[in-house]
N, CA, C and O atoms as a GROMACS GRO file, in nm:
protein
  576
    1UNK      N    1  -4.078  -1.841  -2.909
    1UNK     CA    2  -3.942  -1.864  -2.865
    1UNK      C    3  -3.869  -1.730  -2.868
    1UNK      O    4  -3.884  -1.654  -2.964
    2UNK      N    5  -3.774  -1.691  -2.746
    2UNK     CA    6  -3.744  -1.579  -2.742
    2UNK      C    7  -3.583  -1.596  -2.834
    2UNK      O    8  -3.505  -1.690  -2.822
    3UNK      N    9  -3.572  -1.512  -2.897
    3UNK     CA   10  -3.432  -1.521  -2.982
    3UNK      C   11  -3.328  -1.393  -2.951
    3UNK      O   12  -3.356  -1.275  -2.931
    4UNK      N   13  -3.195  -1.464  -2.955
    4UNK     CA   14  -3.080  -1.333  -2.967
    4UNK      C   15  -3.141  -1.211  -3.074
    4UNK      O   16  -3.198  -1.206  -3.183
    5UNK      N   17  -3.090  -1.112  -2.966
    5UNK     CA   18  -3.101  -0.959  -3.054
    5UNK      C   19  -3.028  -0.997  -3.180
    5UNK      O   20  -3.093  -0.965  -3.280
    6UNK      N   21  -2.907  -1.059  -3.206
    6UNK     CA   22  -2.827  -1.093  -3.326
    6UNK      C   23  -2.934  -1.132  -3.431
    6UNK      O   24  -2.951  -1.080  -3.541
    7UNK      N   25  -3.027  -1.269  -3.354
    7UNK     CA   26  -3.071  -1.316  -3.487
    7UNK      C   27  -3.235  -1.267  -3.488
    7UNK      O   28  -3.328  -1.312  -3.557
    8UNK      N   29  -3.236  -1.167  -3.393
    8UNK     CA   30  -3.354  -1.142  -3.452
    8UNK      C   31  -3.360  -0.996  -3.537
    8UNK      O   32  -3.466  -0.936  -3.555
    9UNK      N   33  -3.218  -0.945  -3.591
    9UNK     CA   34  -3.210  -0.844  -3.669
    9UNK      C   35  -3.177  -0.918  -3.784
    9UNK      O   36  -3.156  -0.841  -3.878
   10UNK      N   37  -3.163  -1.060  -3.821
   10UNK     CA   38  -3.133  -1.101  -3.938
   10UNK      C   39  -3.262  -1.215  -3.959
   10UNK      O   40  -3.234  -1.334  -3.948
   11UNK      N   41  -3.374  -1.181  -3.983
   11UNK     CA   42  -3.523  -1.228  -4.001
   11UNK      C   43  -3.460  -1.353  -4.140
   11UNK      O   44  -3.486  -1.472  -4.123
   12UNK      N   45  -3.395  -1.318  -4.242
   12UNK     CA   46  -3.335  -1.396  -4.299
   12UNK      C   47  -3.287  -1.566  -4.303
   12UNK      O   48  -3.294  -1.662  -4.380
   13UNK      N   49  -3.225  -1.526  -4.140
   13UNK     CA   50  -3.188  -1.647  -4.092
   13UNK      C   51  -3.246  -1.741  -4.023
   13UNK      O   52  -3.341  -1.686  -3.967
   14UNK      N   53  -3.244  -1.837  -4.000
   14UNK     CA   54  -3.315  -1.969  -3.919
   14UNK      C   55  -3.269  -1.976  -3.780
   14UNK      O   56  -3.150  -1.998  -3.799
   15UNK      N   57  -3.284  -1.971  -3.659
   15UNK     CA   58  -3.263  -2.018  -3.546
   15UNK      C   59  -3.189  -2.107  -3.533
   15UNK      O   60  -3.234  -2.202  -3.598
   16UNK      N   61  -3.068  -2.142  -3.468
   16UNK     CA   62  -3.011  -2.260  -3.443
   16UNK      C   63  -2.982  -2.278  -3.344
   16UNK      O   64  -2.908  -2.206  -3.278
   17UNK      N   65  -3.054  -2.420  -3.295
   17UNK     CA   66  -3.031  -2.442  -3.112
   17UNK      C   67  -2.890  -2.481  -3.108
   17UNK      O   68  -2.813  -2.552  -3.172
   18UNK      N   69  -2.889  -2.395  -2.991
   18UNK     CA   70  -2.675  -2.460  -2.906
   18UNK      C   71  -2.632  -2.609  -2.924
   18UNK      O   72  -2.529  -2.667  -2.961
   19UNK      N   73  -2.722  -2.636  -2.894
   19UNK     CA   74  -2.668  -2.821  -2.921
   19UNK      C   75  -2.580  -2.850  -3.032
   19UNK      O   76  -2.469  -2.905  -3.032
   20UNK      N   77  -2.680  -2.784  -3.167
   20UNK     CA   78  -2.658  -2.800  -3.275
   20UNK      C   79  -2.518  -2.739  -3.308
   20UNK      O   80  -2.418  -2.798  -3.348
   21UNK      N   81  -2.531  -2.630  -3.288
   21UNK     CA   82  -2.411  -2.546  -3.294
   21UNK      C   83  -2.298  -2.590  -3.182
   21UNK      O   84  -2.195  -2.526  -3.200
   22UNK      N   85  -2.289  -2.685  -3.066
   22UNK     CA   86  -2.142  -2.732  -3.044
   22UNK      C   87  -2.099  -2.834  -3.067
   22UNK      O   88  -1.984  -2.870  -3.040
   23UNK      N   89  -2.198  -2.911  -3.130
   23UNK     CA   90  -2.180  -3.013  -3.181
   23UNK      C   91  -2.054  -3.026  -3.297
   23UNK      O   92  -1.955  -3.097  -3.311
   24UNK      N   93  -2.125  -2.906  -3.377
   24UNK     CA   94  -2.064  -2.858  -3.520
   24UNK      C   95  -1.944  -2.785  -3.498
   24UNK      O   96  -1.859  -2.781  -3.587
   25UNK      N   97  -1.928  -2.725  -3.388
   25UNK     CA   98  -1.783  -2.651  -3.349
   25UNK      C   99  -1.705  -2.782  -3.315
   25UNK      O  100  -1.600  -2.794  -3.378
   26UNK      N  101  -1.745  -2.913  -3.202
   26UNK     CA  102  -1.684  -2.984  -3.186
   26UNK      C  103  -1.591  -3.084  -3.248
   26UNK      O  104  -1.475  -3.120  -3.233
   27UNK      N  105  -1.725  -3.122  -3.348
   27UNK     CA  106  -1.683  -3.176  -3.498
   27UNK      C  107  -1.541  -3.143  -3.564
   27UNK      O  108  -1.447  -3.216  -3.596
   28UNK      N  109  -1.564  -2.993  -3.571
   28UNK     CA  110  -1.487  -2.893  -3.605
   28UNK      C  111  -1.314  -2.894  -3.602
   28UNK      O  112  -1.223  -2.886  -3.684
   29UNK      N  113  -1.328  -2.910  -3.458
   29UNK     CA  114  -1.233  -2.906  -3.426
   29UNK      C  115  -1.159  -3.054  -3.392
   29UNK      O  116  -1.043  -3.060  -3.351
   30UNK      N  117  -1.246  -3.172  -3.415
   30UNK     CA  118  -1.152  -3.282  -3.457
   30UNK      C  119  -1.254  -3.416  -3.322
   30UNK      O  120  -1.258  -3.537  -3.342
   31UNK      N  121  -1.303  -3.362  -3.233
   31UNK     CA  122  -1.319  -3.466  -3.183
   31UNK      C  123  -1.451  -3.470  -3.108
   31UNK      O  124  -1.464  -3.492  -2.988
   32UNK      N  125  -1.545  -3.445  -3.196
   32UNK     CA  126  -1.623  -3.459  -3.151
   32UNK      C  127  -1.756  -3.587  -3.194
   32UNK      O  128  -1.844  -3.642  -3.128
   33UNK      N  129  -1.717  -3.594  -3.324
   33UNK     CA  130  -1.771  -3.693  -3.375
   33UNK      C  131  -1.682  -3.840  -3.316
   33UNK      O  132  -1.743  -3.944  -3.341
   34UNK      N  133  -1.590  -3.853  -3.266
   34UNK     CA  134  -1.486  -3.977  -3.214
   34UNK      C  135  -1.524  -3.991  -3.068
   34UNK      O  136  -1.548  -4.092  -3.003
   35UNK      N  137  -1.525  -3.883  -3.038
   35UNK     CA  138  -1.629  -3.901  -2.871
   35UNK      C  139  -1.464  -3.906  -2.766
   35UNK      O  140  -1.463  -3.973  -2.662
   36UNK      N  141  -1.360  -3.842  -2.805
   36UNK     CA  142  -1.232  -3.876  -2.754
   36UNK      C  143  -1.233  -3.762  -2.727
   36UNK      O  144  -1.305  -3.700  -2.805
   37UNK      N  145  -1.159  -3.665  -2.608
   37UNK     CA  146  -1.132  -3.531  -2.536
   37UNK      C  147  -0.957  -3.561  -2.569
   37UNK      O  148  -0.880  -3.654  -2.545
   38UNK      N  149  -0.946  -3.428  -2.637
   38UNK     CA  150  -0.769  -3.429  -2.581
   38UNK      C  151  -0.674  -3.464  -2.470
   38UNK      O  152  -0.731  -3.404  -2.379
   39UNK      N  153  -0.598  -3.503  -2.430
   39UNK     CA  154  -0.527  -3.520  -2.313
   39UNK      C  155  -0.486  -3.378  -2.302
   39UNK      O  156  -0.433  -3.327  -2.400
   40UNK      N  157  -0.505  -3.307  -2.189
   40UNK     CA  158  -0.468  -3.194  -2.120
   40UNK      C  159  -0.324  -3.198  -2.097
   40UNK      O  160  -0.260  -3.283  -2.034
   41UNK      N  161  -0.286  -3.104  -2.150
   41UNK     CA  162  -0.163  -3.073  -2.092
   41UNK      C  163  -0.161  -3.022  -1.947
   41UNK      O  164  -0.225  -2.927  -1.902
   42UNK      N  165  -0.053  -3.121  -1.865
   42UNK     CA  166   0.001  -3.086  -1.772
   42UNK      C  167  -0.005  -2.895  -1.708
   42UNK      O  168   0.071  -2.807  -1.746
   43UNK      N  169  -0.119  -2.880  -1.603
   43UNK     CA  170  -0.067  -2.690  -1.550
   43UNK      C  171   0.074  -2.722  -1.425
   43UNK      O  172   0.063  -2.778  -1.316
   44UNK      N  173   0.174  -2.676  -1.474
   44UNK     CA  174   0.232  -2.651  -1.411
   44UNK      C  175   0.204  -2.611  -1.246
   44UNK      O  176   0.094  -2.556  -1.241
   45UNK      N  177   0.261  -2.619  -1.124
   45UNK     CA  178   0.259  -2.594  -1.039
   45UNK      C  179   0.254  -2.454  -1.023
   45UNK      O  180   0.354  -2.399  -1.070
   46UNK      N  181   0.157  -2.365  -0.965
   46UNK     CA  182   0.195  -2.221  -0.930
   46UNK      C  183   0.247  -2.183  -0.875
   46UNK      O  184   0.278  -2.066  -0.897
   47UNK      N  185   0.307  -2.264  -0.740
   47UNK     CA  186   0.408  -2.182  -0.630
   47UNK      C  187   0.575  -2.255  -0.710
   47UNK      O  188   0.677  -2.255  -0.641
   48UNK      N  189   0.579  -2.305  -0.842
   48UNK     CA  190   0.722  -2.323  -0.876
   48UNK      C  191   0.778  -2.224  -0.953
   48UNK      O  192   0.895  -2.227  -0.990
   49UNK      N  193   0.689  -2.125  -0.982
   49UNK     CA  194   0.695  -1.993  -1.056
   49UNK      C  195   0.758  -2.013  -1.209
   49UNK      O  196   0.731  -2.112  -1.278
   50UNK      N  197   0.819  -1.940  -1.239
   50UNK     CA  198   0.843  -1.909  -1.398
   50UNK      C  199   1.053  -1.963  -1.451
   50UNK      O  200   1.146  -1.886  -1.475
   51UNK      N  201   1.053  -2.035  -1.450
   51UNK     CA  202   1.215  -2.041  -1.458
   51UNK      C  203   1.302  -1.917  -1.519
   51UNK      O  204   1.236  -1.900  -1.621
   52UNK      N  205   1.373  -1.850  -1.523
   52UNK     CA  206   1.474  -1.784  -1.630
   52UNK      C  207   1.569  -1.787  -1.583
   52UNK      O  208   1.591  -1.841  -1.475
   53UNK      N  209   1.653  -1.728  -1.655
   53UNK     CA  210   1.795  -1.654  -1.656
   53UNK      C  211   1.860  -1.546  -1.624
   53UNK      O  212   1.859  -1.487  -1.733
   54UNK      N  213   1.902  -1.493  -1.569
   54UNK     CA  214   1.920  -1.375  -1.529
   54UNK      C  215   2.000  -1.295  -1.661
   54UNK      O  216   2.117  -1.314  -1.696
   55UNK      N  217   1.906  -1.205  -1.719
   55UNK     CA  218   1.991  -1.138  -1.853
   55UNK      C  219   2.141  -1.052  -1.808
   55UNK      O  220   2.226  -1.004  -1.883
   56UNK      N  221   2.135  -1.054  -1.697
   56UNK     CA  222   2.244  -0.979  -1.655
   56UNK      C  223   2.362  -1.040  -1.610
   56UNK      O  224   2.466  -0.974  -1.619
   57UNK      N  225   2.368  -1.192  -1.549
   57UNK     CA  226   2.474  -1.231  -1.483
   57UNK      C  227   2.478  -1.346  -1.534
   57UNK      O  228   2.588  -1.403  -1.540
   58UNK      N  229   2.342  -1.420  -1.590
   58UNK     CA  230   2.339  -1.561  -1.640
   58UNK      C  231   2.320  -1.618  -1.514
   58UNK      O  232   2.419  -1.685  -1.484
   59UNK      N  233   2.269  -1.619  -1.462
   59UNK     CA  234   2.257  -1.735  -1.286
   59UNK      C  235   2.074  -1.738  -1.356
   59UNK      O  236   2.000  -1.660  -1.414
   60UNK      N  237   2.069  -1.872  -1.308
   60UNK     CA  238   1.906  -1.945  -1.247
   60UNK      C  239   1.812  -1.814  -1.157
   60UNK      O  240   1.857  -1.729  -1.080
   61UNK      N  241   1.695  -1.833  -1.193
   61UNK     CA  242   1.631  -1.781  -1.089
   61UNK      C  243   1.460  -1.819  -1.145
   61UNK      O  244   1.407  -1.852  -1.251
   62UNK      N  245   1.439  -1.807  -1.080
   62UNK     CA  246   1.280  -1.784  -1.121
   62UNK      C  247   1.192  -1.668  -1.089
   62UNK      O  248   1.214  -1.600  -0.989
   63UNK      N  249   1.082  -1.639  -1.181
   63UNK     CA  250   1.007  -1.544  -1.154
   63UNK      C  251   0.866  -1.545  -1.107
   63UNK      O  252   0.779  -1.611  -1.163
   64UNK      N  253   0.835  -1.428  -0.943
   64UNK     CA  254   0.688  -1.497  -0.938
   64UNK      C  255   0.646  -1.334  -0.899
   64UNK      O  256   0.721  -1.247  -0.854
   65UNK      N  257   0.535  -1.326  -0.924
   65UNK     CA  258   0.466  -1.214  -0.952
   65UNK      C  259   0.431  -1.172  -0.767
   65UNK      O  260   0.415  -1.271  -0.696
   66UNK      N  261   0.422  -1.058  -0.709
   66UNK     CA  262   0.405  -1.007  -0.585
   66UNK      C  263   0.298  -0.973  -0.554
   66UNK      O  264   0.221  -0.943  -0.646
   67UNK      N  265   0.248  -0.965  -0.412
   67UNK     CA  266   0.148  -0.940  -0.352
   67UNK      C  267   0.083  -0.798  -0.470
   67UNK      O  268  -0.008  -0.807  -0.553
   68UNK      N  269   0.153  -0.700  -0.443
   68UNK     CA  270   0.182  -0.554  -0.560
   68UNK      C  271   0.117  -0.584  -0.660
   68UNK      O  272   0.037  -0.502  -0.707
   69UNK      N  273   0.135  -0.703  -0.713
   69UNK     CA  274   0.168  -0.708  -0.886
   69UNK      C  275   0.221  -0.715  -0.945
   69UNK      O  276   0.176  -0.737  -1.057
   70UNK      N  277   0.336  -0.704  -0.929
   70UNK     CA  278   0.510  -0.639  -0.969
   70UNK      C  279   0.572  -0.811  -0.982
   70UNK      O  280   0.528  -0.913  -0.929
   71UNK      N  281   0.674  -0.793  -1.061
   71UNK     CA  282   0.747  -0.949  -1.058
   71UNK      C  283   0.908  -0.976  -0.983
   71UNK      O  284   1.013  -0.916  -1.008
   72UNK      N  285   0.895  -1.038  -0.929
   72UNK     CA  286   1.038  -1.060  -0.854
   72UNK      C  287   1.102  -1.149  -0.883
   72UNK      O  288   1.050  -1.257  -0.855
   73UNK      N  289   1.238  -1.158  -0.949
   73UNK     CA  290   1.347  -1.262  -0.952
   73UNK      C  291   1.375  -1.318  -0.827
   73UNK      O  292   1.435  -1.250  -0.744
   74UNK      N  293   1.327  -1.481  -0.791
   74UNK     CA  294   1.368  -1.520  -0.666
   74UNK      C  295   1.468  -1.667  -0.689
   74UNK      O  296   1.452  -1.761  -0.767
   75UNK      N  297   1.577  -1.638  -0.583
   75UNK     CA  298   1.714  -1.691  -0.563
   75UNK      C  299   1.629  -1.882  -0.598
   75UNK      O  300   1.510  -1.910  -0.605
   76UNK      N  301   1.727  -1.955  -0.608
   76UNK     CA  302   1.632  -2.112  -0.623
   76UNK      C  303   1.652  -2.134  -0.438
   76UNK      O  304   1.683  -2.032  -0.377
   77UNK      N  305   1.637  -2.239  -0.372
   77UNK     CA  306   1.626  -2.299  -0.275
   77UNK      C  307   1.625  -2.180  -0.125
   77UNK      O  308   1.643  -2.058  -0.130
   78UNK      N  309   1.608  -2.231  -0.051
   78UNK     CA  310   1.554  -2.186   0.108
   78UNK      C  311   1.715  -2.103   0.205
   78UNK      O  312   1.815  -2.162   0.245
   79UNK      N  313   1.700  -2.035   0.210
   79UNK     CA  314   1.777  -1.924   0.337
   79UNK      C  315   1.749  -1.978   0.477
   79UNK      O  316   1.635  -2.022   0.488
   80UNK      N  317   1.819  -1.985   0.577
   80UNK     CA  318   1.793  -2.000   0.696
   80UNK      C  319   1.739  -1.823   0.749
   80UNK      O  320   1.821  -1.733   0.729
   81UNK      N  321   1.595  -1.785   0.816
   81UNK     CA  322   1.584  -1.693   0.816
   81UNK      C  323   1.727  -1.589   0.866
   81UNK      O  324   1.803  -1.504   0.818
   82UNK      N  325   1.696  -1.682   1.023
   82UNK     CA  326   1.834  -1.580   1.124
   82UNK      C  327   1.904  -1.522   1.055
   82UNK      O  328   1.928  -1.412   1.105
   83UNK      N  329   1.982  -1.545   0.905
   83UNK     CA  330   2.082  -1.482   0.862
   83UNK      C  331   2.053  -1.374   0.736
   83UNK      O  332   2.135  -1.290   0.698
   84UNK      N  333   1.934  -1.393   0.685
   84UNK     CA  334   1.861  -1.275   0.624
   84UNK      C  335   1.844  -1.173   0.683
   84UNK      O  336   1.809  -1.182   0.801
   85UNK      N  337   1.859  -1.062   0.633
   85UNK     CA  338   1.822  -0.912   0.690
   85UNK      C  339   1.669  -0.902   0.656
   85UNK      O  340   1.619  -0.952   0.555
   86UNK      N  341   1.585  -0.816   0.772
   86UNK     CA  342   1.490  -0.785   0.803
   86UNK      C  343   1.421  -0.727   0.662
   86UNK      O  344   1.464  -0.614   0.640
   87UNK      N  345   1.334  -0.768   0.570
   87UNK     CA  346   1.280  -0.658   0.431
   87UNK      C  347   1.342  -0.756   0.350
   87UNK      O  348   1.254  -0.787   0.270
   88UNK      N  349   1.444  -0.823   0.324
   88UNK     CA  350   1.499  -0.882   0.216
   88UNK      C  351   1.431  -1.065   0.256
   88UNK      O  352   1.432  -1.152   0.168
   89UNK      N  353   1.385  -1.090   0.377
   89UNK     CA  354   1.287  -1.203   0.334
   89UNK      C  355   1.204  -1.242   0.217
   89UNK      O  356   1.137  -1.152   0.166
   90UNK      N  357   1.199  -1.357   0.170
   90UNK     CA  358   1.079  -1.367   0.078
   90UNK      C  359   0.998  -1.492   0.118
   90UNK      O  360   1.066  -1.592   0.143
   91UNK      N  361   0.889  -1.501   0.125
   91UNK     CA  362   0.770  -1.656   0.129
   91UNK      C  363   0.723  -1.666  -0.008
   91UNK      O  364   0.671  -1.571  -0.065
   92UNK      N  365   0.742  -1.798  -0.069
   92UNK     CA  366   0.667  -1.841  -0.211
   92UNK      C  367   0.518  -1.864  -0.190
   92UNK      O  368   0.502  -1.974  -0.244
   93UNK      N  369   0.368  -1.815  -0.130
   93UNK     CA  370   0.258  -1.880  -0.130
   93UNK      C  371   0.212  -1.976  -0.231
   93UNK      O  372   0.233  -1.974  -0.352
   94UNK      N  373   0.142  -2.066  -0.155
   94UNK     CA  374   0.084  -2.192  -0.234
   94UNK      C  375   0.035  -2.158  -0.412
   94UNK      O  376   0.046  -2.238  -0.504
   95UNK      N  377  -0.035  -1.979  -0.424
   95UNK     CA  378  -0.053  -1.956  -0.521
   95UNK      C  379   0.032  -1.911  -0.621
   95UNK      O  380  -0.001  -1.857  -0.726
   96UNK      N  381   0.208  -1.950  -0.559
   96UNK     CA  382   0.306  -1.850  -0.679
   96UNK      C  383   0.314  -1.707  -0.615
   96UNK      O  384   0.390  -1.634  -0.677
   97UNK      N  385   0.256  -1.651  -0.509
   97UNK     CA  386   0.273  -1.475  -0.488
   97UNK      C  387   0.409  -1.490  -0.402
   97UNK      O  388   0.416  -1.568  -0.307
   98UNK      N  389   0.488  -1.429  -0.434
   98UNK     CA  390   0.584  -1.423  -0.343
   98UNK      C  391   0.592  -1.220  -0.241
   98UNK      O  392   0.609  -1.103  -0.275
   99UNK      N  393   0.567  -1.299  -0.109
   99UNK     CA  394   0.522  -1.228  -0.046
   99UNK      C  395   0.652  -1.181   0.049
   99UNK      O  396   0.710  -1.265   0.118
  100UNK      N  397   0.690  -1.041   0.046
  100UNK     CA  398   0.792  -1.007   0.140
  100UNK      C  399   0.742  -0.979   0.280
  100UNK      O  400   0.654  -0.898   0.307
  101UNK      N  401   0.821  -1.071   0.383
  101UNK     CA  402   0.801  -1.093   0.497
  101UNK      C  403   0.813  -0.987   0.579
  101UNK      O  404   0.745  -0.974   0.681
  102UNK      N  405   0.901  -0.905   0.539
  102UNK     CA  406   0.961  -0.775   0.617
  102UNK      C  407   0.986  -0.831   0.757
  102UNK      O  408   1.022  -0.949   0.757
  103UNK      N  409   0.977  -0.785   0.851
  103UNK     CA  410   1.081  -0.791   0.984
  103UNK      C  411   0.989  -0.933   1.032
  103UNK      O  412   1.030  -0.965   1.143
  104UNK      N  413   0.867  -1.037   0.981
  104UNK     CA  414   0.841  -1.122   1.034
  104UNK      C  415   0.915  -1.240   1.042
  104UNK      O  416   1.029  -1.235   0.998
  105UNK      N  417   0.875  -1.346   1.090
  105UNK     CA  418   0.950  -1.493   1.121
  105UNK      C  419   0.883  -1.616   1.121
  105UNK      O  420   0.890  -1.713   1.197
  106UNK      N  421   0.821  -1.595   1.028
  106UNK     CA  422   0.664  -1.698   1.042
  106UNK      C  423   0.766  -1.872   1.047
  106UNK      O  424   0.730  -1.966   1.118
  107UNK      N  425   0.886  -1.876   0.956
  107UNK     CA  426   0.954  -2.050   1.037
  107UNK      C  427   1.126  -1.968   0.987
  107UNK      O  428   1.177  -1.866   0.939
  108UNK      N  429   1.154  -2.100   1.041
  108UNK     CA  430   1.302  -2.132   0.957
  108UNK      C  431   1.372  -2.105   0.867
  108UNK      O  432   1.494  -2.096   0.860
  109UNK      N  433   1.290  -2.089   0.793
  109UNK     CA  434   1.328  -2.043   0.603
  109UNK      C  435   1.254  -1.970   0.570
  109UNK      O  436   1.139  -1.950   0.610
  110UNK      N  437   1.353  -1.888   0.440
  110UNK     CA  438   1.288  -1.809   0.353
  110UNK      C  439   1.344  -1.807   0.258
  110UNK      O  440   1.440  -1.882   0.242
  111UNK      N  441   1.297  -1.712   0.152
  111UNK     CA  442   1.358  -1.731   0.013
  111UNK      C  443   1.434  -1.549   0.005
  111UNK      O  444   1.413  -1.455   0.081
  112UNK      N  445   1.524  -1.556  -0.118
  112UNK     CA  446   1.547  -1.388  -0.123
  112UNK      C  447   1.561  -1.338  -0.272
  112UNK      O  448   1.559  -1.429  -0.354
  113UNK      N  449   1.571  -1.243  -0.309
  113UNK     CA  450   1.530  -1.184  -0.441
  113UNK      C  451   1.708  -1.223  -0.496
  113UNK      O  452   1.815  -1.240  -0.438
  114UNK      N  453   1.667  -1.226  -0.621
  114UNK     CA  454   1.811  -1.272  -0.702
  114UNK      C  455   1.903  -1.122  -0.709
  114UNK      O  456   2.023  -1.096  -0.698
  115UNK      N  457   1.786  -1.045  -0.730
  115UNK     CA  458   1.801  -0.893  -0.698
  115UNK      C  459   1.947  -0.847  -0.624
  115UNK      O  460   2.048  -0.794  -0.670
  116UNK      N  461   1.917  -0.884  -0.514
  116UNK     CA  462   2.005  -0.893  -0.394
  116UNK      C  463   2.122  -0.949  -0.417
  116UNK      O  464   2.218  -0.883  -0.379
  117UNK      N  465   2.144  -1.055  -0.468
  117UNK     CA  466   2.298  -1.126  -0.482
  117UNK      C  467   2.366  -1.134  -0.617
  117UNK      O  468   2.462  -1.207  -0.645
  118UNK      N  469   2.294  -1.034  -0.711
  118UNK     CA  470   2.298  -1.072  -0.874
  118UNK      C  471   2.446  -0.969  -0.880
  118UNK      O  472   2.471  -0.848  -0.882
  119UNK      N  473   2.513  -1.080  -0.879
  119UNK     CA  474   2.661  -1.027  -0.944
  119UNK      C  475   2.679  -0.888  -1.025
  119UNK      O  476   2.774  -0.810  -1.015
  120UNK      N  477   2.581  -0.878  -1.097
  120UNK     CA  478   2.624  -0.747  -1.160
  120UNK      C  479   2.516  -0.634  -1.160
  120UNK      O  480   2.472  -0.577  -1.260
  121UNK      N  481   2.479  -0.609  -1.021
  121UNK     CA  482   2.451  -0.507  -0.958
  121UNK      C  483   2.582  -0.475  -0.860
  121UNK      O  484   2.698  -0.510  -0.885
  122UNK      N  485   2.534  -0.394  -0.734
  122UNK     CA  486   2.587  -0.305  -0.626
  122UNK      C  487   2.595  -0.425  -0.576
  122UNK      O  488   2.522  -0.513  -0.621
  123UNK      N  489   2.712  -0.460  -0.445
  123UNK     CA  490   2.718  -0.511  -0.336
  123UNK      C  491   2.635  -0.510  -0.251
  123UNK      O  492   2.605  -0.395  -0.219
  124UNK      N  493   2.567  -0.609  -0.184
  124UNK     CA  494   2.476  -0.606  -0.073
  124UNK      C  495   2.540  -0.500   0.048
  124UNK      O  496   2.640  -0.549   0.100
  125UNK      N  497   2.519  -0.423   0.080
  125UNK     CA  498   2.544  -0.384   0.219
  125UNK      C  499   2.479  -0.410   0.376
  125UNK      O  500   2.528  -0.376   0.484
  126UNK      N  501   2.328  -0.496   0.346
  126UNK     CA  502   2.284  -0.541   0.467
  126UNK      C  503   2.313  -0.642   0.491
  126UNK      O  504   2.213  -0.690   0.545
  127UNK      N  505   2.386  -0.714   0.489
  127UNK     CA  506   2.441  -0.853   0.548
  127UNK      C  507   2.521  -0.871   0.495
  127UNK      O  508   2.534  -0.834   0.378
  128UNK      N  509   2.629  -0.951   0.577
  128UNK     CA  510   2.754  -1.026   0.522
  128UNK      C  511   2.723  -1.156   0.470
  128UNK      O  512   2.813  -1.203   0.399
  129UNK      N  513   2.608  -1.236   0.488
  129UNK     CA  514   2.556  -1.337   0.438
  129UNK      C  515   2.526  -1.273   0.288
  129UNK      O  516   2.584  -1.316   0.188
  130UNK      N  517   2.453  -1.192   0.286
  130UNK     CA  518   2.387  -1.147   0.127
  130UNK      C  519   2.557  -1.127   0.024
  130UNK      O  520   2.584  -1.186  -0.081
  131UNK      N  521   2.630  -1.045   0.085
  131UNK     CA  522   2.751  -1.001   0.020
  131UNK      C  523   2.854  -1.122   0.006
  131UNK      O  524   2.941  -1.128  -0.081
  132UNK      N  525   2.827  -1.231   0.118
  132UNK     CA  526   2.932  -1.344   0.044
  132UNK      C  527   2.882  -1.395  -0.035
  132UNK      O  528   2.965  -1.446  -0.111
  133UNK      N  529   2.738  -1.421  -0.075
  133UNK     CA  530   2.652  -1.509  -0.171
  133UNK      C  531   2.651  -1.385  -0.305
  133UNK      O  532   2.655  -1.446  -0.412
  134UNK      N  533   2.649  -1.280  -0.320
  134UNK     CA  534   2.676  -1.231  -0.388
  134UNK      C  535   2.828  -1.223  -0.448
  134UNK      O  536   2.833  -1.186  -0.565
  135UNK      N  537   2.945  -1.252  -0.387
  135UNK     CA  538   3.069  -1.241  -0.436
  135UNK      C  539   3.101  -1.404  -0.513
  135UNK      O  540   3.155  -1.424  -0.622
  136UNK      N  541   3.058  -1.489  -0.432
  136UNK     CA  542   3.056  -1.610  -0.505
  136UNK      C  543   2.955  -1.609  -0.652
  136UNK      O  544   2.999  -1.646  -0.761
  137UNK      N  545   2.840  -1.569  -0.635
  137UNK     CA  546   2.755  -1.556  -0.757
  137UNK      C  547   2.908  -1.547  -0.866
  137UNK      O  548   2.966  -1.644  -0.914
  138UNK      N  549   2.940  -1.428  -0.880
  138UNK     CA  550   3.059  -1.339  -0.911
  138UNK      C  551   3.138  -1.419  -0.970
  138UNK      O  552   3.158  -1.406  -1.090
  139UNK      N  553   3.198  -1.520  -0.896
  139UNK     CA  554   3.282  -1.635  -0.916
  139UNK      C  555   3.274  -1.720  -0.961
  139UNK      O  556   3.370  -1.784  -1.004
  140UNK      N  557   3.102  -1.770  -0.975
  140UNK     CA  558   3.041  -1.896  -1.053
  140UNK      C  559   3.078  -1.976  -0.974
  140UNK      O  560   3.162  -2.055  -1.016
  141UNK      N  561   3.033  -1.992  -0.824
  141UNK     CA  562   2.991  -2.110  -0.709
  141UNK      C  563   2.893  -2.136  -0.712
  141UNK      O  564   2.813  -2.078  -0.785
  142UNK      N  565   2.870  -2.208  -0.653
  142UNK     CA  566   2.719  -2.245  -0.599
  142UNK      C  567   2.703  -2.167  -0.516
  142UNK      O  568   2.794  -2.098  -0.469
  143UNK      N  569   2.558  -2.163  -0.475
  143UNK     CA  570   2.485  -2.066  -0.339
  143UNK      C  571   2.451  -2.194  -0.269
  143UNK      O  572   2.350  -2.260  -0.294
  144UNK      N  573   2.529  -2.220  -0.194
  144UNK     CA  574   2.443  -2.330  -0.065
  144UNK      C  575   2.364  -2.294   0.040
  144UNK      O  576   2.316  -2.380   0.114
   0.00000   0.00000   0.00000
């Protein structure tokens, strides 16, 4: 029988088949002798991303990680594109990546970085849409 390099530097020891050994981890850990599996916790959805807070203004947003790598604060609910500026698009993919559209139009909607309307940054200067949703932020409205 061919044995781990581990146990064949410890001549000492006895061989123990896997069986044996997850049995005994299973045991172990509570349920294996009952023959019962834990109930799994619920995985969250990936394209609903990460909830927070904005440490800076206190507004909702959520966080989803970018094509890049990089993480983006994105606004909650859908933009009509037409009134987004070209680069400040965002798409949520099925996997959570939130992917900037740049000058495309793939439908109707899009999403936009919290970035953009977060009260206590700079004023938007590419749209008057971005800068009224940013002055209301400001005010503690809603973003409709």
């Amino acid at each position: 029988m061919a044995l781990m390099t581990r146990c064949e530097e410890q001549p000492d020891r006895e061989p123990v088949l896997l069986a044996d050994a997850v049995a005994t981890v299973l045991d172990g850990i509570g349920f294996g002798s009952r023959g019962a599996i834990p109930a799994r916790t619920p995985v969250p959805d990936p394209a609903a991303g990460t909830a927070t807070t904005c440490a800076r203004c206190g507004s909702a947003a959520v966080w989803h990680r970018t094509t890049g790598g990089r993480w983006i604060m994105i606004e909650p609910g859908e933009r009509r594109t037409a009134v987004v500026p070209a680069g400040r698009r965002w798409r949520v993919a099925g996997d959570g990546t939130a992917v900037n559209l740049r000058s495309a139009v793939p439908s109707d909607t899009c999403r936009i970085s919290h970035f953009d309307v977060c009260p206590a940054g700079p004023p938007p200067v590419a749209s008057p849409v971005l800068l009224a949703q940013w002055r209301r932020r400001g005010t503690g409205h809603s973003l409709s």
